[in-house]
C-alpha positions as CSV (number, residue, x, y, z in Angstrom):
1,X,104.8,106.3,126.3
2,X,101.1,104.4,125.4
3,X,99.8,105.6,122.2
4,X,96.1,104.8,122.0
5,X,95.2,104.9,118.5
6,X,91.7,105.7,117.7
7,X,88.8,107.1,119.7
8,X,87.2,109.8,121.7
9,X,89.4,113.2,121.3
10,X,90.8,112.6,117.6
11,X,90.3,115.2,115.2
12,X,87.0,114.7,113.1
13,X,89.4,114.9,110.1
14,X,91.5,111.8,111.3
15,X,90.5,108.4,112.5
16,X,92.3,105.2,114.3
17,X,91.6,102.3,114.0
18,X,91.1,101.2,117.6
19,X,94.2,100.1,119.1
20,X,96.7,100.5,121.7
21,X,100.3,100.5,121.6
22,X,103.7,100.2,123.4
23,X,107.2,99.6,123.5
24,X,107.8,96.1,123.8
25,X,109.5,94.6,126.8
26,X,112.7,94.1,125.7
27,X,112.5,97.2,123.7
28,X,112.9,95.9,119.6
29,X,110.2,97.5,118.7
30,X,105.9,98.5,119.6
31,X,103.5,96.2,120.2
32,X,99.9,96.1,120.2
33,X,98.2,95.9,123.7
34,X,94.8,96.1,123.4
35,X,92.0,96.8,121.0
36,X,88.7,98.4,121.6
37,X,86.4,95.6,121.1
38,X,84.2,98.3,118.7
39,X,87.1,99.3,116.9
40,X,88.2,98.7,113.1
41,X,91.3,96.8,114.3
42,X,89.0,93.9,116.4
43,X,86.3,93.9,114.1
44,X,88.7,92.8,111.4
45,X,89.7,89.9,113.3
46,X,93.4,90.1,111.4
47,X,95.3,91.9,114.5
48,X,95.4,90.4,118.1
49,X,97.0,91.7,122.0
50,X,100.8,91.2,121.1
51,X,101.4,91.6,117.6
52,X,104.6,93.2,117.0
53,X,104.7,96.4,114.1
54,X,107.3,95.6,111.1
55,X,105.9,98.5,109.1
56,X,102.8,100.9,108.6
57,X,102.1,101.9,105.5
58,X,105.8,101.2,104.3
59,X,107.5,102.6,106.8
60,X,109.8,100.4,108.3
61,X,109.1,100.5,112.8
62,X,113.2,100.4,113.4
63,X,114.6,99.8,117.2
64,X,114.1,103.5,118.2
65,X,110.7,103.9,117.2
66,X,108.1,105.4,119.3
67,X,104.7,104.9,119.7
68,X,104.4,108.6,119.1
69,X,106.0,108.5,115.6
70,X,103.7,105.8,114.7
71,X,100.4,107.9,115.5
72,X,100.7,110.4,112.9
73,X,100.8,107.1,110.4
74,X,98.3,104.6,111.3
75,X,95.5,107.3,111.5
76,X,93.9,109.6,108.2
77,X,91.1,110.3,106.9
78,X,87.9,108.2,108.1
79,X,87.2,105.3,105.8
80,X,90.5,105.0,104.3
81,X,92.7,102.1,104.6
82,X,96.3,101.8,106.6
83,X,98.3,98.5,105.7
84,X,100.3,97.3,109.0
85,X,102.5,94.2,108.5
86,X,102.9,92.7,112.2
87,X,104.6,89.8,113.5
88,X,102.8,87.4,115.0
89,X,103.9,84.6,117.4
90,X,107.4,82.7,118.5
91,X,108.6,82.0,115.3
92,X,107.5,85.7,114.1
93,X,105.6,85.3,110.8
94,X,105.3,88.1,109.3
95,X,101.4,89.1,107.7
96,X,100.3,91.6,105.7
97,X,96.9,93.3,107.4
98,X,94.6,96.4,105.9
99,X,92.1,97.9,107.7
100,X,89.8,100.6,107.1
101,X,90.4,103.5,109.2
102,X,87.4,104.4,111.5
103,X,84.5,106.9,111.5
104,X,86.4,110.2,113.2
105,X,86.1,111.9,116.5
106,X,84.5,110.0,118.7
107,X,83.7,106.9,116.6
108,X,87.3,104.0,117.3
């Protein structure tokens, strides 16, 4: 399963923040794919194509975790903020990262 996160088809009452996500190859956990260029996540410039999810919002991404249970926790209401902490690179350092959620339907 690929859960886009953000864009055209989300409820006006929710908003992504412009990022795509899947299991990771060797299956420890969901990693970050791609990220619409327009979208909250790339304009940030904190989260890049391969960061791996350690939490969203305080919830812990465990081995198990889908890319549909994560959905329901990085989007919310447009213009609030979800805090991700990702690892990032061989030695996986992890980073705190909050980004403002996106304008609503339509809008990454």
């Amino acid at each position: 399963f690929i859960a886009s996160v953000g864009g055209v088809g989300m409820a006006a009452t929710r908003a992504g923040v412009g990022m795509v996500l899947e299991p990771s190859p060797d299956g420890s956990g969901i990693i970050i794919v791609d990220l619409n260029p327009t979208g909250p996540a790339a304009m940030s410039r904190l989260l890049m194509k391969g960061d791996k999810l350690i939490s969203v919002d305080g919830h812990q991404v465990r081995e198990g975790t889908t890319c549909k249970d994560l959905v329901p926790l990085i989007t919310g209401p447009a213009g609030s903020e979800v805090t991700l902490v990702i690892s990032r690179g061989f030695l996986g350092d992890q980073v705190e990262v909050r980004i403002r959620r996106g304008g609503g339907a339509g809008v990454p």
